[in-house]
N, C-alpha and C positions, 0 to 999 in steps of 0.2 A: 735592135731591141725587140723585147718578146712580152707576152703578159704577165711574166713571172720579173721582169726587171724593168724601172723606170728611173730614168738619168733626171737628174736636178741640177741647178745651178744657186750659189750659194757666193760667192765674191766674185763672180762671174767666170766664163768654161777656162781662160788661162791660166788666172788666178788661184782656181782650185787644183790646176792640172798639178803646177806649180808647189800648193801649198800640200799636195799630195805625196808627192815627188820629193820634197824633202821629208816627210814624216818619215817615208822609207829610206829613204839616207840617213836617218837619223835611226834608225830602226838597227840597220847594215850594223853601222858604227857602231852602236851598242849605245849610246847615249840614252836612246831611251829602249827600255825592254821589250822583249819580241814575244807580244800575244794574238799575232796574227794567226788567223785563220782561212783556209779561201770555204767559198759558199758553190754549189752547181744541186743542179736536179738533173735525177736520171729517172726517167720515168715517172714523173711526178714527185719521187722519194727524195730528200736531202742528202747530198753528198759533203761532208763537211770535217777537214783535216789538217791542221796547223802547218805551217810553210817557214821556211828560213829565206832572209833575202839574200843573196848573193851577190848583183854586183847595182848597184843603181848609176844610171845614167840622168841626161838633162830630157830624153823623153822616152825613157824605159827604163825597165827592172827584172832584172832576172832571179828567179825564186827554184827553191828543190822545193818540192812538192810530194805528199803521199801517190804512188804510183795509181792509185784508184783513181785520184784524185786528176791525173794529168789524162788518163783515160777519160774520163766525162772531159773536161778541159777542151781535147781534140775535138769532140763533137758540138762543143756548147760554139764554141773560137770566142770563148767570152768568161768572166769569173767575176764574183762578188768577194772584196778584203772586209775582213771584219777585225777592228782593233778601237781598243777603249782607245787611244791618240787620235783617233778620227774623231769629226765631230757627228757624222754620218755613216753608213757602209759608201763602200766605193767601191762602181762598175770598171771593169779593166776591160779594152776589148785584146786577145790572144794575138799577137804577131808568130809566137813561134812553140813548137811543145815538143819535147821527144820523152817518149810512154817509156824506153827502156830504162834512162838516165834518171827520171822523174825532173825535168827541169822544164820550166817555163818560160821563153817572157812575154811581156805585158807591155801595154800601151794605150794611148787615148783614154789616161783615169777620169773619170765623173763620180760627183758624188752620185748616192741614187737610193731609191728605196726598192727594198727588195716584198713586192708584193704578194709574195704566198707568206713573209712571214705575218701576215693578216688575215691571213684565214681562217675561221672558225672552227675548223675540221682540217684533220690526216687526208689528203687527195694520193690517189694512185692511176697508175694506169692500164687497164686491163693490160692481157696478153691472148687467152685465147675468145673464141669466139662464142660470149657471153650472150643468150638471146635477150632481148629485152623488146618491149609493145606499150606504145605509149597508145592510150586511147582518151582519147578527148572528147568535147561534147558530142560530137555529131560524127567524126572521124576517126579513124586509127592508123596506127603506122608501126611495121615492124622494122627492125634495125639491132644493133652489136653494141655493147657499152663499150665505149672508151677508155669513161673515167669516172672513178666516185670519191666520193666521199661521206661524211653523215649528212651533209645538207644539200646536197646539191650531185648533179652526176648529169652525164652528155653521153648522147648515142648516137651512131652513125647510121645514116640512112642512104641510100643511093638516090635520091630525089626528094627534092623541098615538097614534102606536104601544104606547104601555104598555112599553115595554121597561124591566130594571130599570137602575136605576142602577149605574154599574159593568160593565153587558153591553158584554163585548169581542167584536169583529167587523171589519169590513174597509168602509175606505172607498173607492166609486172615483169618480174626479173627474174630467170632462170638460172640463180647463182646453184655451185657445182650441191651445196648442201640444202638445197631444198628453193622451191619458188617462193619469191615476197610477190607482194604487192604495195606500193608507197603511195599515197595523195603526191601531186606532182604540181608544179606550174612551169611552162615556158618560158625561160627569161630570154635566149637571144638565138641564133640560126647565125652557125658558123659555115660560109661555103668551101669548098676543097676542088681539088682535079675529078676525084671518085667520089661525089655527092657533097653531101653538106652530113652536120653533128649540128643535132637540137641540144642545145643546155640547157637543162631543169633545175628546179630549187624544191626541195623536196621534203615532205613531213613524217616519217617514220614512225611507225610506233614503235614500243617496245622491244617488241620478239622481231620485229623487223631491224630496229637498229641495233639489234645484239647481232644477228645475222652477217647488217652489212660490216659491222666490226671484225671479226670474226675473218671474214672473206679480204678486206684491207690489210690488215696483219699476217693474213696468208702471201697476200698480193706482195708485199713490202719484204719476208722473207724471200719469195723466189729471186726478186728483182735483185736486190742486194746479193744472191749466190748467184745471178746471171753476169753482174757487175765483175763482182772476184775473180772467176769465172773465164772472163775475158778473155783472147789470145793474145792480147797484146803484153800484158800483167804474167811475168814470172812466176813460176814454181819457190 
């Protein structure tokens, strides 16, 4: 699992696997109607394209899938179902995918809540190398945006500054159309292999959060033409 998915249990993990397992068998057969969708994010962006089930077994299900759709798929090796018949969304993790065919299948169902759709804000994730300078009371630190959104955004730095948690300061952002400057706070310090990413929570003003709009919407068309795009995905 990832910060974007969180598995729940609800008649407990068999039970729901189970009760899962027939909704889609029941789905197959036509008994009850097919308003399936599956869910993934590709760079932050929502990927999300209705799916036909094809054959269900007693601990799998195999789906044709929009070909964009089995592309992210590959890379996720995971998919969120979404249908009014659930009582919840339900995490699948990927046993099997081919991008040509668009077919999937799926396995180990849970139910689960899909936590970016709680978020306050459009998040994306950069692509080129954004400057951004967080300075804080006493210190500063420069580093590359990740990722944003209107409230909140993370930048990568090659070494933990030690700042505390909560240190409020000022961010400035060298987006392609002009530099902002936000009110910032540190909410957490993520480490990695090449440094760590400070994530902020951040207060905009106006002409700042027209700005970073502006730049997300840029961000979300390329991503989605780099998506299409793909070599995997036919002419």
């Amino acid at each position: 699992m990832n910060d974007i998915y969180q598995r729940l249990k609800i008649a407990g993990a068999a039970q729901d696997c189970a009760d899962i397992i027939a909704t889609l068998a029941a789905i197959e057969k036509g008994t009850l109607k097919n308003d399936l969708r599956l869910l993934n994010f590709y760079r932050e962006v929502p990927v999300s394209y209705g799916a036909e089930v094809l054959n269900v077994e007693k601990d799998y299900a195999e789906l044709q899938v929009h070909q964009v759709q089995a592309v992210v798929i590959s890379q996720d090796k995971l998919t969120v179902l979404k249908s009014s018949h659930f009582p919840k969304d339900v995490v699948a993790a990927v046993t099997y995918v081919n991008v040509e065919k668009s077919r999937v299948v799926l396995s180990k169902f849970s139910y689960g809540v899909v936590r970016a759709d709680r978020r306050m804000s459009v998040r994306v994730e950069m692509g080129g190398a954004v400057k951004v300078t967080f300075a804080g009371q006493e210190e500063k630190v420069d580093g590359t945006l990740h990722d944003m959104s209107l409230t909140g955004m993370s930048i990568k730095v090659p070494h933990d500054p030690m700042f505390p948690v909560s240190e409020k300061g000022e961010l400035t952002i060298a987006l392609p159309g002009g530099t902002i400057k936000v009110p910032a706070s540190l909410l957490k310090v993520i480490y990695n292999d090449d440094g760590c990413r400070l994530v902020f929570e951040i207060e905009p003003s106006r002409p700042a959060e027209v700005s970073i709009s502006q730049y997300i919407f840029q961000r979300q068309v390329e991503i989605i033409k780099e998506l299409k795009e793909h070599p995997a995905i036919g002419g």
